[in-house]
ROLUMLUM-351844 format. One record per residue (C-alpha): x, y, z; residue number from 1. Coordinates in steps of 0.25 Angstrom, whole numbers. Last residue first. Layout:
PT; X; Y; Z; NUM .
...
//
This chain:
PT; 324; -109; 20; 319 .
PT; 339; -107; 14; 318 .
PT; 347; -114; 26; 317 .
PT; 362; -113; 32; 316 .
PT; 365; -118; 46; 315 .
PT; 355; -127; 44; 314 .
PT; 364; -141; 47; 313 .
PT; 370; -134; 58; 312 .
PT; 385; -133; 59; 311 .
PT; 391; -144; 67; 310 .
PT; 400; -149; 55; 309 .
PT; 406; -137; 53; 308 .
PT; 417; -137; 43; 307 .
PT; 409; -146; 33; 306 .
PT; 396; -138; 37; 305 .
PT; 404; -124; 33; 304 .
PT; 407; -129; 19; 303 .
PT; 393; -137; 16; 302 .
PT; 387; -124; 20; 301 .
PT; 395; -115; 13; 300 .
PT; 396; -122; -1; 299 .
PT; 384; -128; -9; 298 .
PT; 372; -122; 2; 297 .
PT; 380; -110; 6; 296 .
PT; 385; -107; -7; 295 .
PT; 372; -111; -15; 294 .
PT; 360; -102; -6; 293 .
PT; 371; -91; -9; 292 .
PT; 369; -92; -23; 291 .
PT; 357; -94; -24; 290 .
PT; 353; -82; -17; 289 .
PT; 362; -73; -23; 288 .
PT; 356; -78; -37; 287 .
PT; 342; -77; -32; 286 .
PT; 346; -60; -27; 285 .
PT; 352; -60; -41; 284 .
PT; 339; -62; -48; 283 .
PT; 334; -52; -38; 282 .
PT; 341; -41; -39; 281 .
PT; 333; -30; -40; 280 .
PT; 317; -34; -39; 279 .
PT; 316; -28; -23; 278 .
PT; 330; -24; -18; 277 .
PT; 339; -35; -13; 276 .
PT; 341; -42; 2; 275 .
PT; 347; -57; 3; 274 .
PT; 343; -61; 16; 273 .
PT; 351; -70; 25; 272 .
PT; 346; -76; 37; 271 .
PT; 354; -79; 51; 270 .
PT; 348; -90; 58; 269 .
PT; 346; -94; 75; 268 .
PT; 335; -86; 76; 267 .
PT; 327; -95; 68; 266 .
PT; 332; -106; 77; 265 .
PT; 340; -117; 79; 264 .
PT; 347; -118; 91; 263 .
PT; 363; -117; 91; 262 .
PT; 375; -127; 83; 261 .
PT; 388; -125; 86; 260 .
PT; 399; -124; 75; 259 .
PT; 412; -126; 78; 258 .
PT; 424; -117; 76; 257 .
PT; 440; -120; 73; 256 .
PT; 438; -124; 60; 255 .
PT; 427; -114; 54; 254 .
PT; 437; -102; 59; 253 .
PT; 442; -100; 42; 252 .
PT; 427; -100; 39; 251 .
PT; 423; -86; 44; 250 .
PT; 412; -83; 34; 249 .
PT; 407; -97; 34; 248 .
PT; 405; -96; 49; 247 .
PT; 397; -83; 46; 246 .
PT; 392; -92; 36; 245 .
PT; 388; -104; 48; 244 .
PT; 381; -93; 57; 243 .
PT; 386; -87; 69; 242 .
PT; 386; -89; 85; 241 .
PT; 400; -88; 92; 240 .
PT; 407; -94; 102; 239 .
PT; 423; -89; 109; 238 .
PT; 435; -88; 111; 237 .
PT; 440; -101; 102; 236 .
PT; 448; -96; 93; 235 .
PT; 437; -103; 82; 234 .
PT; 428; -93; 90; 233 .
PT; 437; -79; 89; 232 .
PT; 438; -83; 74; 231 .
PT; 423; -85; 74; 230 .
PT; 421; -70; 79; 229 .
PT; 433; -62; 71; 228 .
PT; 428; -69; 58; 227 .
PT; 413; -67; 59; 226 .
PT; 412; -51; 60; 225 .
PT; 405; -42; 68; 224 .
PT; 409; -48; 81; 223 .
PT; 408; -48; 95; 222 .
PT; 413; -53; 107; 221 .
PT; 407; -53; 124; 220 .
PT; 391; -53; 123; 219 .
PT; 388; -64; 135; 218 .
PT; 382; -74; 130; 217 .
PT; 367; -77; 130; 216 .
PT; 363; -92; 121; 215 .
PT; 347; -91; 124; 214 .
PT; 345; -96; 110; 213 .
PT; 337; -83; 107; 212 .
PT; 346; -75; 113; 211 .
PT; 357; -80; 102; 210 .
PT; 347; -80; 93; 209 .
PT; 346; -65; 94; 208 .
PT; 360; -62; 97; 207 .
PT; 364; -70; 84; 206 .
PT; 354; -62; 75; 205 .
PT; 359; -48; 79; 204 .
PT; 375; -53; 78; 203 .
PT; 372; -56; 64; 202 .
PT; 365; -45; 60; 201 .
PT; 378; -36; 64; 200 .
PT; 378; -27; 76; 199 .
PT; 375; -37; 87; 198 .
PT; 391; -40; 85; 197 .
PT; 394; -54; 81; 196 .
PT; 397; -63; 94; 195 .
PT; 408; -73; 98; 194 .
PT; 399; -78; 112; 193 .
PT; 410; -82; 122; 192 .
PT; 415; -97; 125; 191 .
PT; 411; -102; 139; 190 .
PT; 406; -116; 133; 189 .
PT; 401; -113; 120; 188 .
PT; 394; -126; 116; 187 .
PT; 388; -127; 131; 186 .
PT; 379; -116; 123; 185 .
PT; 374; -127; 112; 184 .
PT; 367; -136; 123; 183 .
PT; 367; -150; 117; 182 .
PT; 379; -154; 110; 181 .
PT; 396; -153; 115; 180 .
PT; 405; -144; 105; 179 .
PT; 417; -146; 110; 178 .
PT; 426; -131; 108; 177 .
PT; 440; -133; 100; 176 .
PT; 431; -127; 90; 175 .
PT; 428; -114; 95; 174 .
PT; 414; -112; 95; 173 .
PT; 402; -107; 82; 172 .
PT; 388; -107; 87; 171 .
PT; 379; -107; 73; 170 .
PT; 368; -96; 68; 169 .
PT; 361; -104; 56; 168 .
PT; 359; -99; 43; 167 .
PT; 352; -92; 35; 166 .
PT; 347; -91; 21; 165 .
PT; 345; -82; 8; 164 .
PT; 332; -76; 11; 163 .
PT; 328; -65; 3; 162 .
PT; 325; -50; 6; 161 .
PT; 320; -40; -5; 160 .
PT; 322; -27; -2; 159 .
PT; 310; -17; -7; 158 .
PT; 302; -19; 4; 157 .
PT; 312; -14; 12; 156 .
PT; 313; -18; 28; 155 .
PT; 328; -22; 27; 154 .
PT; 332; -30; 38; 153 .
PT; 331; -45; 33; 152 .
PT; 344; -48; 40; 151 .
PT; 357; -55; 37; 150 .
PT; 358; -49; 23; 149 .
PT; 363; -53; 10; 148 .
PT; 362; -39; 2; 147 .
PT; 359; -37; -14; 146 .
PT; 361; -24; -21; 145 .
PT; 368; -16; -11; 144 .
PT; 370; 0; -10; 143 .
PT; 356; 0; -14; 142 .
PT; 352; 7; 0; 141 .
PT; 343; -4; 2; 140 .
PT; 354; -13; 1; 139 .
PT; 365; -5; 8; 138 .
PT; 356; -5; 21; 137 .
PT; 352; -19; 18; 136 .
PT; 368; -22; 20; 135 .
PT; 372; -12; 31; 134 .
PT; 359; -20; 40; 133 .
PT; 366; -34; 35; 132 .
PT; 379; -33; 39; 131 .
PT; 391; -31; 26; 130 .
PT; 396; -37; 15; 129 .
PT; 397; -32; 1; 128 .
PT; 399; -39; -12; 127 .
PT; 398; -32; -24; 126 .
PT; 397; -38; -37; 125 .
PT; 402; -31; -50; 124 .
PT; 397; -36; -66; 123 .
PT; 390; -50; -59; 122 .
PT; 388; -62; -71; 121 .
PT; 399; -69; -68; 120 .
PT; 402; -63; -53; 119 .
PT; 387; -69; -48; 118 .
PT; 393; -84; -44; 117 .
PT; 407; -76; -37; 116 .
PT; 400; -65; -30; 115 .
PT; 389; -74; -24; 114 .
PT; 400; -85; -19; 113 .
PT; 407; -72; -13; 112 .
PT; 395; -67; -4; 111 .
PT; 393; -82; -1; 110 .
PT; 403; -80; 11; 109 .
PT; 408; -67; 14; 108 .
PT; 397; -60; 10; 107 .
PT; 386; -70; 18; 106 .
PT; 394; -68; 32; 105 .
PT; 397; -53; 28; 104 .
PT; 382; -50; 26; 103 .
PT; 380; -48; 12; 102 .
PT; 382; -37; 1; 101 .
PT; 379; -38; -12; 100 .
PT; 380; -28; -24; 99 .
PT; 377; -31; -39; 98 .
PT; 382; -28; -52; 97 .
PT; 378; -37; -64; 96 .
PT; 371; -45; -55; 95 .
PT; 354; -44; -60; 94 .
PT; 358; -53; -72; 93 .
PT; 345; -51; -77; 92 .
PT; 341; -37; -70; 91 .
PT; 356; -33; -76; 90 .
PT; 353; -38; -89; 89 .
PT; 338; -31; -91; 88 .
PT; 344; -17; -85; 87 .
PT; 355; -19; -96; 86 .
PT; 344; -20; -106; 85 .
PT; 337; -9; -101; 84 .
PT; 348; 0; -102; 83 .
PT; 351; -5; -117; 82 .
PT; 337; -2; -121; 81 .
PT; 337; 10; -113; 80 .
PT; 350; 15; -122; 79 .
PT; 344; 10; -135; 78 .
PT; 331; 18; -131; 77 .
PT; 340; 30; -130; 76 .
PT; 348; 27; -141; 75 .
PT; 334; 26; -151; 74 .
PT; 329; 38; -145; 73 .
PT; 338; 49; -148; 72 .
PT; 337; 46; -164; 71 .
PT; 320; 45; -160; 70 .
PT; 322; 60; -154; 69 .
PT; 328; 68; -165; 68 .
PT; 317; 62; -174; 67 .
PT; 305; 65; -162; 66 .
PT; 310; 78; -162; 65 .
PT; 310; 82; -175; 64 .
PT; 297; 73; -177; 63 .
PT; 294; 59; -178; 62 .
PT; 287; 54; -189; 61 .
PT; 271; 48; -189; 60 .
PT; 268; 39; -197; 59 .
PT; 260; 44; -205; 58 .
PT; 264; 60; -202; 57 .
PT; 257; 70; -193; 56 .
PT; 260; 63; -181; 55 .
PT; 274; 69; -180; 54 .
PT; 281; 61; -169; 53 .
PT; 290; 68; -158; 52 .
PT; 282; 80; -154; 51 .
PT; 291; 84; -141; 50 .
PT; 288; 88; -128; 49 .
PT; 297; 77; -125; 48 .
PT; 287; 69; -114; 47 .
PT; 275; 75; -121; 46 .
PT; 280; 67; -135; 45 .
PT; 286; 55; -127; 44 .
PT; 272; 54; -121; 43 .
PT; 264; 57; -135; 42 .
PT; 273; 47; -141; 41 .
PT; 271; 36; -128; 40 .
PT; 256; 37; -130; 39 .
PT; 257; 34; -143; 38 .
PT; 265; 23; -141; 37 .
PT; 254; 16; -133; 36 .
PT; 242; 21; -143; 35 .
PT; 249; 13; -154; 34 .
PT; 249; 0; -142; 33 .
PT; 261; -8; -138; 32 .
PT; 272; -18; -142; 31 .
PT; 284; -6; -146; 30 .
PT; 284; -12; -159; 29 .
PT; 269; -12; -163; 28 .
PT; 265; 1; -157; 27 .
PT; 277; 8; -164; 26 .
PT; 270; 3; -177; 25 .
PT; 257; 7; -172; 24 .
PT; 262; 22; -169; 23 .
PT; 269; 23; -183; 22 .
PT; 284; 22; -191; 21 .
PT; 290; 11; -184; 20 .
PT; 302; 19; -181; 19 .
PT; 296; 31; -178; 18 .
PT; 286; 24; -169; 17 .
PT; 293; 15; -161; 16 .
PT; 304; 27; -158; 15 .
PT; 292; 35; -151; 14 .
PT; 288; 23; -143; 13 .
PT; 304; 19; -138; 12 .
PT; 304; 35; -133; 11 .
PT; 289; 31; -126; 10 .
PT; 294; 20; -119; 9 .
PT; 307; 27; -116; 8 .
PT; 299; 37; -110; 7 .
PT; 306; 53; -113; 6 .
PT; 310; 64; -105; 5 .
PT; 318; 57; -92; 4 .
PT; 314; 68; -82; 3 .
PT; 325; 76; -78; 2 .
PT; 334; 72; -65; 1 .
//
């Protein structure tokens, strides 16, 4: 690719001065010193090879070349004007045409709340779902725009990583099942462990508070989506750990399962992080953010609460 010949600085100079008739004129519009758009001549002179303004005359005129070039000028600085202007709108606006993707939990859930409140002002929206490691992958390839992920993975200084907000891993049973208090694991009675595959995020975080609980059960079923693991617990064949929006997700099973409440602790919570580049996105990044921070507060907590009352007060949180 060649060299771009000429600074638009430097173009926008020269015409200053052959419409304003002198140096100091020129000076005057463009907000800077004589010596200033002298410098930017001589530059757009050396950088053309050309001698553009005959100094000879008071003022001074352009020559051959410099005529030929200021009736080429005034479209080319129209043309960056109009450039810039856009670049301005879209950094304002910053949604005219974006690309999310999320985990399939958040996708399928807030994901079409964020699409519906951003498609008035949103030229093309994409939303894509996915686990989190494809996900920043696809970010940091530029292949996504925003991602909502489960993880804070990426070790890029120029991603940006916010927290959105977790929420509590819950024990779901059957619920023809009695759920007696004290000691959660009487809860399952011989019931097998409905796990997610240790491939997905999910699955990872789960086995890790799981062995921090001490709750050992023997690996028998696994999963990679939500559906086929509560349907298999509202049939009554066995337990699963999850989280209330993965609950969410798989809604149509929420009257024949019953939430049991497991040990607090920082293991016990699945964040989501809202990943971007560094200064892109940002004014959407806060409306994302709100967004999401009003569905679940205004709609899906109170939805999911009514349904099941033993679900843990916390289950969703933004601290």
């Amino acid at each position: 690719m060649s060299a771009i010949p000429f600074d638009l600085h430097a173009l926008q100079a020269f015409v200053a001065v052959c419409e304003g008739g002198s140096m100091n004129e020129a000076a005057r519009k463009l907000g800077v010193t004589q010596s200033a758009v002298s410098q930017l001549i001589k530059s757009l002179e050396t950088q053309s090879g050309m001698l553009l303004l005959d100094r000879e005359f008071r003022p001074s005129r352009p020559t051959a070349a410099g005529r030929l070039l200021l009736e080429l000028a005034q479209d080319l600085l129209e043309h960056a004007q109009r450039v810039n202007e856009r670049l301005l709108d879209a950094s304002r606006s910053e949604i005219a045409q974006f690309r999310l993707g999320g985990v399939d939990s958040f996708s399928a859930t807030v994901g079409p709340a964020i699409v519906r409140a951003l498609s008035k002002n949103a030229r093309e929206i994409s939303l894509w779902s996915g686990l989190t490691p494809t996900l920043s992958e696809q970010l940091q390839r530029r292949e996504l725009d925003l991602a909502v992920c489960t993880e804070s993975t990426v070790n890029d200084s120029r991603i940006e990583q916010r927290l959105l907000f977790s929420e509590a891993f819950v024990a779901v049973v059957p619920k023809s099942m009695a759920v007696a208090g004290g000691d959660y694991r009487k809860a399952f009675g011989n019931l097998p462990l409905m796990r997610y595959t240790k491939r997905s995020v999910i699955g990872q975080q789960i086995e890790r508070y799981l062995r921090h609980i001490g709750l050992d059960a023997v690996r028998r079923f696994e999963f990679d989506a939500t559906d086929p693991l509560l349907n298999l617990v509202a049939w009554g064949i066995g337990y699963a750990v999850t989280t209330p929006l993965c609950l969410w997700q798989s809604r149509h099973c929420l009257n024949d399962v019953t939430v049991v409440p497991l040990p607090a602790s920082q293991l016990g919570r699945r964040n989501f992080f809202l990943l971007s580049r560094e200064g892109e996105w940002t004014g959407l990044a806060d409306e994302i953010s709100a967004i999401t921070r009003q569905v679940l507060e205004q709609q899906i907590s109170p939805a999911i609460q009514a349904a099941l009352p033993t679900l843990p007060k916390d289950a969703f949180s933004w601290k």
